[in-house]
C-alpha positions in Angstrom: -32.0 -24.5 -68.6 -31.2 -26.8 -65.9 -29.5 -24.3 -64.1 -32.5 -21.7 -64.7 -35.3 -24.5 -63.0 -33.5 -24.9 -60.1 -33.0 -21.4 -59.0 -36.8 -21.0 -60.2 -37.6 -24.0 -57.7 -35.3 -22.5 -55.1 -36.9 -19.0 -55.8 -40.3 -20.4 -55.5 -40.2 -22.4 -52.7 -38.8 -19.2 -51.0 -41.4 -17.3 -51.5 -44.1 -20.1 -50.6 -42.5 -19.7 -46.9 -42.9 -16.1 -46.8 -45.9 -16.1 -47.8 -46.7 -19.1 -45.0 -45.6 -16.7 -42.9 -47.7 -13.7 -44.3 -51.2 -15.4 -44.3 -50.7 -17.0 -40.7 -47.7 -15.9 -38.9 -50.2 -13.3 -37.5 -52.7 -15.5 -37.4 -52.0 -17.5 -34.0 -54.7 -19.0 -32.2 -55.0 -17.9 -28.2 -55.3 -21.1 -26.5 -56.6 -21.3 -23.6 -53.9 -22.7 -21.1 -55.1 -23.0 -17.8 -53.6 -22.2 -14.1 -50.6 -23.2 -13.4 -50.3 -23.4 -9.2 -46.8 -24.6 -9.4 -45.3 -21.5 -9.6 -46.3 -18.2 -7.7 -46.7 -15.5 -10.5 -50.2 -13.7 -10.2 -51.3 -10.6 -8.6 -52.8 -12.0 -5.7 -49.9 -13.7 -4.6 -51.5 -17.5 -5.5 -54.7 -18.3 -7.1 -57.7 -18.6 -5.3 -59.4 -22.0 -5.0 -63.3 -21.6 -4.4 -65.1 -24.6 -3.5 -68.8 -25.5 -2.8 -69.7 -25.9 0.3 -71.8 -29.1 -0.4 -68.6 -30.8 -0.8 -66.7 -33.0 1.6 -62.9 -33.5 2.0 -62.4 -35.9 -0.5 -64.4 -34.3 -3.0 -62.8 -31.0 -2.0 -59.7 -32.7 -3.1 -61.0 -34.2 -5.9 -62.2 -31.1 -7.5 -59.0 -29.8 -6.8 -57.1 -32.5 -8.9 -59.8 -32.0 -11.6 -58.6 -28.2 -11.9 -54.7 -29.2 -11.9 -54.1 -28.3 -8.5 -50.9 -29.7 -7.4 -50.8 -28.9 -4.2 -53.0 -27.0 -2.0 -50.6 -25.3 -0.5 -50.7 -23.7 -3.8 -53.5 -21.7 -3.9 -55.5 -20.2 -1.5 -58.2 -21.8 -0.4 -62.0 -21.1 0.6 -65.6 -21.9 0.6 -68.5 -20.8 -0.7 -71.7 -21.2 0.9 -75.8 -20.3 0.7 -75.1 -17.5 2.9 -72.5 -15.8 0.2 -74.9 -16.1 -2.0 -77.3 -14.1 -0.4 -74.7 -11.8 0.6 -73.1 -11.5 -2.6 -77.0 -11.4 -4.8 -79.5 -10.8 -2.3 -81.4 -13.8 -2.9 -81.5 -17.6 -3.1 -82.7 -19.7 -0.3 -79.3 -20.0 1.9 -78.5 -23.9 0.5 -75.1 -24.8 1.1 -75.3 -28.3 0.6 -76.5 -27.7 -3.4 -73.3 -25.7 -3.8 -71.2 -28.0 -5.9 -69.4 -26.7 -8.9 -66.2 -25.2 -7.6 -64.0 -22.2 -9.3 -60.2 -21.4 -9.2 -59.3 -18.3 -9.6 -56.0 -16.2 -11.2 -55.8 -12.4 -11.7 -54.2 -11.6 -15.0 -52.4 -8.6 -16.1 -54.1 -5.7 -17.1 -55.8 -6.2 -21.0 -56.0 -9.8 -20.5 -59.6 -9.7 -20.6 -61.5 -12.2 -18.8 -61.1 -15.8 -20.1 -63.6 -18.9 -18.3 -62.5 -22.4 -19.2 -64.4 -25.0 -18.1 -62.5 -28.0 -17.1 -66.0 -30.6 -16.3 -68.3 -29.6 -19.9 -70.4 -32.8 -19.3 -70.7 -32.1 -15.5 -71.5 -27.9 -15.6 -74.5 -29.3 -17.9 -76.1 -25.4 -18.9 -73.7 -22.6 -18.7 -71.3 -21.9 -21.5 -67.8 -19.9 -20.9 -69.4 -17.3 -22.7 -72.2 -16.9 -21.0 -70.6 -17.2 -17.4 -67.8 -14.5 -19.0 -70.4 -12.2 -20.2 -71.8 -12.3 -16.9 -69.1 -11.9 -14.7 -68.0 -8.7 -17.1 -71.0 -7.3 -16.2 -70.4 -7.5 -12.0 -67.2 -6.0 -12.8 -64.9 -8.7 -13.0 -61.8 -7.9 -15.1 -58.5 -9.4 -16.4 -58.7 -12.8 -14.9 -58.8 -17.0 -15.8 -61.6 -18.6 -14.3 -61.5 -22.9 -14.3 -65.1 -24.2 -13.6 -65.4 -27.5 -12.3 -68.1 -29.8 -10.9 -67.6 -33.9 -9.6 -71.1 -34.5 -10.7 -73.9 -32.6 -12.9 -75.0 -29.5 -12.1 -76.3 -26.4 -13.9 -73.1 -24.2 -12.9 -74.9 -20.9 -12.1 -73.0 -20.9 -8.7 -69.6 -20.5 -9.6 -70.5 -17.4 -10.2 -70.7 -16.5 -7.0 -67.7 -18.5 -6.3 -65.8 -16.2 -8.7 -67.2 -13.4 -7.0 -66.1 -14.6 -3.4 -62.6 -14.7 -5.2 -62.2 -11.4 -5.3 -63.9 -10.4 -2.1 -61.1 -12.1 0.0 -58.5 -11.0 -2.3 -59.2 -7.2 -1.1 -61.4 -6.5 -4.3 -65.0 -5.1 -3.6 -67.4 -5.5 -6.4 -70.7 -3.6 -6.6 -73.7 -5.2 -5.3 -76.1 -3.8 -8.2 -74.0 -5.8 -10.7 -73.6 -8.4 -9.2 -77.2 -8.5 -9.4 -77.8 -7.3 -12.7 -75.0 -10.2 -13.4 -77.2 -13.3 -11.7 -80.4 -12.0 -13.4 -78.5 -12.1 -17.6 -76.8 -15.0 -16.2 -80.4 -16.5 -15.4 -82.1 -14.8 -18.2 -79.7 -15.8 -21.2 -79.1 -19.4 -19.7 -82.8 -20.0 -20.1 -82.9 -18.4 -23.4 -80.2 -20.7 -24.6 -81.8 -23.6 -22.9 -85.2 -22.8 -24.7 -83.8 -23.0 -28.2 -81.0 -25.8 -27.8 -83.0 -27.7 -30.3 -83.4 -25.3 -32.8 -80.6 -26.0 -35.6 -81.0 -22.6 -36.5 -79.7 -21.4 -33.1 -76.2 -21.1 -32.6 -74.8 -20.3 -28.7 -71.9 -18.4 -29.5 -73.9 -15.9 -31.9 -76.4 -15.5 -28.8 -73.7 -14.9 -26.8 -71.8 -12.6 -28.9 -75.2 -10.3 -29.7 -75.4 -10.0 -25.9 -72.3 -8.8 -25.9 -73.2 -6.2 -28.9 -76.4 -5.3 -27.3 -74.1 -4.0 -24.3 -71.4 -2.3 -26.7 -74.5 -0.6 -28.6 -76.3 0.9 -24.9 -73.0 2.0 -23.9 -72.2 3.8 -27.1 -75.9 5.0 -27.7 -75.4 6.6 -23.4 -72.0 8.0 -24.2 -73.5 10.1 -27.4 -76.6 11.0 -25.8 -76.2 11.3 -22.4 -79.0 9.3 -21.1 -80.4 6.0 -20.8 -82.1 4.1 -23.6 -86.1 4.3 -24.0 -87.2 0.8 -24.3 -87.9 1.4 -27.8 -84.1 2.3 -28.3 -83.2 -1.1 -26.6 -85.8 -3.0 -28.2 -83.8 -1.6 -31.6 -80.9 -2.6 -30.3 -81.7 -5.8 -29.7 -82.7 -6.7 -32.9 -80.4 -4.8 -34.9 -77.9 -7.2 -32.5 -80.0 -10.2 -33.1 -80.7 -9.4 -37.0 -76.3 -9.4 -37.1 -75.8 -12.8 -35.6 -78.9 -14.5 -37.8 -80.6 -15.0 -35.2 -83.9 -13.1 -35.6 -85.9 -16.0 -36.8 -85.1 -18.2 -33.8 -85.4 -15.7 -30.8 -89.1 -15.1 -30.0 -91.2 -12.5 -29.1 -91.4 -13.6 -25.5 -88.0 -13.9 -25.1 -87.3 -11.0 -26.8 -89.5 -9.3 -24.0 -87.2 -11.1 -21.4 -84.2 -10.0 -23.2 -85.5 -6.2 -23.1 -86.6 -6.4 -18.8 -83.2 -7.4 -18.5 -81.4 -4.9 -20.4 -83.8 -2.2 -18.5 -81.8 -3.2 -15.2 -78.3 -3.7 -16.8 -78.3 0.2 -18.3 -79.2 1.1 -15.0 -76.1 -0.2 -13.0 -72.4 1.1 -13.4 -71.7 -1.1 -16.0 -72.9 1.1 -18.5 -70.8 3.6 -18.0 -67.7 1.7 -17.5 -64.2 2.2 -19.4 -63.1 -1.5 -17.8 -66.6 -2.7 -19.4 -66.0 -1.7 -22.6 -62.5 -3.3 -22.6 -63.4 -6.7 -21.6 -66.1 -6.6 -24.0 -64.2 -5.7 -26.9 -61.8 -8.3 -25.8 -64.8 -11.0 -25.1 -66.0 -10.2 -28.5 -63.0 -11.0 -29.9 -63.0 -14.4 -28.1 -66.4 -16.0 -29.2 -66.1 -15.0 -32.6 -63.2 -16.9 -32.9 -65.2 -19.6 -31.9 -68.2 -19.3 -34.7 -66.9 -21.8 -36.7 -67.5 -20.2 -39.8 -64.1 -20.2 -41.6 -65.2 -18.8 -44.9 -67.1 -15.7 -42.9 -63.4 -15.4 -40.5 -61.2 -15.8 -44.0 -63.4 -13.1 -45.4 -63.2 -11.3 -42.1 -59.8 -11.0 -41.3 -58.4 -10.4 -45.4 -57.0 -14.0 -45.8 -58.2 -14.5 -49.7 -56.5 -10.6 -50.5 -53.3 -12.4 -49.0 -53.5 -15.1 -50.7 -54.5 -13.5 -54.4 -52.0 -11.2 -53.8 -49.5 -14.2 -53.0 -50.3 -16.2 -56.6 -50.2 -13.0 -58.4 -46.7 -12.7 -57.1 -46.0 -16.2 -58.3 -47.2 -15.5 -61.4 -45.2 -12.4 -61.9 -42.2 -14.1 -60.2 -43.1 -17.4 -63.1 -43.1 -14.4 -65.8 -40.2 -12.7 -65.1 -38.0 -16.1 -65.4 -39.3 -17.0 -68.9 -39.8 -13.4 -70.3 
């Protein structure tokens, strides 16, 4: 009998490591690590440091040492000014000196998706990843890590046209409508955000993720038709995307209307009809739900309570068979 409870012990404990290895060997969390600039290892030969051009030297280095810059021989190195912002978006008045929050820049290998970490959350007081990800998808950014960072508080919204600059210098042209298109969601869902951040019924990462659904659904509803959206097709869309995230009892009517001016301009632009797009989306997507929160909703999600039924029913069959 002795002999018979240790092998059922050994046998047991066996199968509690596979099955350890069944509900979350495949289950590994993608964290976000960062640029390393110690080592030269990206397409563009070293990552591109973009700095406001309301900073002076020391805060130039500063910034630098906030996004792990070891040396700045490292990375190449530039700044971004008013005038790139009207170059880049066609508007804003010129400022240089309210340029402050800073972006360094890596290109990533292709199906890497596009991945924002910002390194100064208390300082880039308004913009979430998501949000500046969604965004920068939308311009036609692809396959890259982005680190934000700002010395003191600012709302962020021009490291976006830091990140653009990035690729400018770098050889890679983007296309002026959406990089417009990309300012105005940027603008418009930042607002949004800002509007209902004391609502405990509002929840970022589902606003950011039915933005992202809202854009999947155009794209989709354009490639089956063959035309645009009428506004009462977006309109749908948009609730139908907000109704999915619980979110349409928070988002009102007026911003609703914001939400469907803005989604006018983006079907417009090449985004829409983009196989890159899509990609990063789908890839995005993946990103903030992993972020909701919600573990009961990602357990259910992703199959983890079949595993794990199917892992005590094995115990109890493996339990049976030893005193049957």
């Amino acid at each position: 009998m002795k002999q018979l409870t240790t092998k059922f012990i050994k046998t047991l404990t066996i199968m509690t490591t596979m099955a350890s290895i069944a509900l979350f060997g495949n289950e590994k969390a993608e964290a976000a690590e960062g640029i390393d600039t110690s080592v030269v290892d990206e397409a563009w030969g070293l990552p591109t440091y973009v700095y406001g051009g309301g900073l002076d030297e020391t805060q130039i280095q500063d910034t630098a040492d906030i996004l792990g810059i070891d040396s700045i021989e490292n990375v190449a190195s530039v700044e971004v000014t008013g005038e790139d912002l009207q170059t880049y978006l066609g508007t804003g008045s010129g400022n240089t000196a309210s340029m402050i929050s800073s972006v360094l820049v890596q290109r990533e290998d292709e199906g890497e998706g596009v991945n924002v970490l910002i390194e100064t959350p208390d300082d880039i007081t308004e913009i979430t990843q998501e949000q500046y990800a969604n965004a920068a998808i939308t311009a036609g950014v692809e396959d890259v890590t982005i680190m934000v960072a700002s010395i003191r508080p600012v709302t962020g919204e021009s490291a976006l046209t830091g990140i653009y600059k990035a690729f400018d210098v770098n050889g890679e042209e983007l296309d002026q409508d959406r990089m417009e298109a990309a300012q105005e969601e940027l603008e418009t869902t930042n607002q949004i955000a800002q509007e209902n951040s004391g609502d405990s019924e509002f929840d970022t990462s589902r606003f950011d993720q039915a933005i992202v659904e809202i854009k999947q659904q155009l794209a989709e509803l354009k490639e089956q038709q063959g035309e645009l959206a009428t506004r009462e097709d977006i309109e749908r869309i948009i609730n139908d995307a907000l109704e999915n995230n619980n979110l349409q009892n928070v988002i009102s009517q007026e911003q609703l209307d914001r939400l469907l001016s803005f989604f006018e301009t983006y079907q417009r632009t090449g985004a829409i009809d983009s196989d890159q797009v899509k990609e990063q989306l789908g890839k995005l997507s993946s990103d903030i739900r992993s972020r909701f929160g919600d573990a009961f909703q990602e357990a259910e999600d992703s199959g983890l309570f079949d595993k794990i039924g199917n892992f005590f029913r094995s115990i109890w069959e493996a339990i049976s068979g030893f005193f049957n």
